[in-house]
N, C-alpha and C positions, 0 to 999 in steps of 0.2 A: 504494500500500500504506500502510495507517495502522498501526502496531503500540501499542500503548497499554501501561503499566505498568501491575501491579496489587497494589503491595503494602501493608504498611499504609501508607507514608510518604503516599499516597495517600487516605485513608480520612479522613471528615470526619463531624462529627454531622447525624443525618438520621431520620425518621423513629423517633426513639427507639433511635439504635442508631449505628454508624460504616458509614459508606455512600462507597460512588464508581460516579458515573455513569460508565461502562464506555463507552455509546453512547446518545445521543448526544454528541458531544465537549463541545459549549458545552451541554450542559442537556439537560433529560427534554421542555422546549418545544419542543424542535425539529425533531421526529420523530414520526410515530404509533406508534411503539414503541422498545422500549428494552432496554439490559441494564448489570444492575448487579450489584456484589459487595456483601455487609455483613458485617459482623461483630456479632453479639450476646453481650456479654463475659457470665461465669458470674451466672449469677441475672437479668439481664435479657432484656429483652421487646424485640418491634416496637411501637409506638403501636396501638392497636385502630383501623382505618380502612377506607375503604371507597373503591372508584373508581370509574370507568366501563369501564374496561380488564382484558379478562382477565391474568391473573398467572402464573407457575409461577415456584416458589420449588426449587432444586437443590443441596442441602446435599450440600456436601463435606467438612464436622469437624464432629462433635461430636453433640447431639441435642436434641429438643426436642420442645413440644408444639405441635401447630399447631392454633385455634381457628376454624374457618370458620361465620358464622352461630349458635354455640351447637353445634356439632358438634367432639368434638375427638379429636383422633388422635396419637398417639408420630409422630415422626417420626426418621430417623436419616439419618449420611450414606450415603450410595450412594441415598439415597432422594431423589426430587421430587414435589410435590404441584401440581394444576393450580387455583386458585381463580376461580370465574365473577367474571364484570363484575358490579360492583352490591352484594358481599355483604359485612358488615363481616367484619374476621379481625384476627389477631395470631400470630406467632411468642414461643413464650417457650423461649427455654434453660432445660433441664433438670438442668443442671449446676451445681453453687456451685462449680465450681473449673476446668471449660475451657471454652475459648468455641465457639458455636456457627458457622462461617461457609458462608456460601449464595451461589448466583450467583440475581437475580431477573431475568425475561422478563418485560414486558410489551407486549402488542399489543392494538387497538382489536376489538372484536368485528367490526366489516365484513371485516375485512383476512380472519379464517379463526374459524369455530369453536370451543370450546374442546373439543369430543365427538370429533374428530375422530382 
């Protein structure tokens, strides 16, 4: 059994934002997929970037806009969005006064589908 902490003490800068690699333990290299928490404090953003890996991003506080390709949508908590392999995106908080925070999935397209 691994049980992992997850709170801020934990939280590091990353991607434009305070990030902890969840799984894999030592690094996002060590694994074909992964899960991580972030936090994006009032008024900021994720970095605009792109992978090879699909994504699903699962906001539990706060809200935001999520930008996939030039496509953009509100996003809130209780809500998750699924982004393909390949496409630039960005997360931006909504809010100038609570922060936004998300758990992220990512997995390699061989492993499964994102349609599915």
């Amino acid at each position: 059994m691994i049980i992992r902490d997850i709170g801020d003490s934990q939280l590091a800068p990353d991607y434009g934002v305070l990030f902890q690699q969840i799984y894999p333990i030592g690094g996002e290299d060590l694994a074909d997929w992964g899960v991580g928490r972030c936090v994006i404090e009032a008024g900021g953003q994720t970095a605009p970037h792109g992978h090879d890996e699909h994504e699903m991003f699962l906001v539990l506080e706060g809200a935001g806009e999520m930008d996939i390709d030039g496509e953009r949508a509100a996003l809130t908590a209780g809500q998750a969005v699924a982004i393909p392999a390949g496409s630039r995106h960005y997360l931006r908080n909504a809010s100038d006064q609570a922060r936004l925070v998300f758990i992220n999935v990512y997995w390699p397209p061989s492993v499964s589908p994102l349609d599915i």
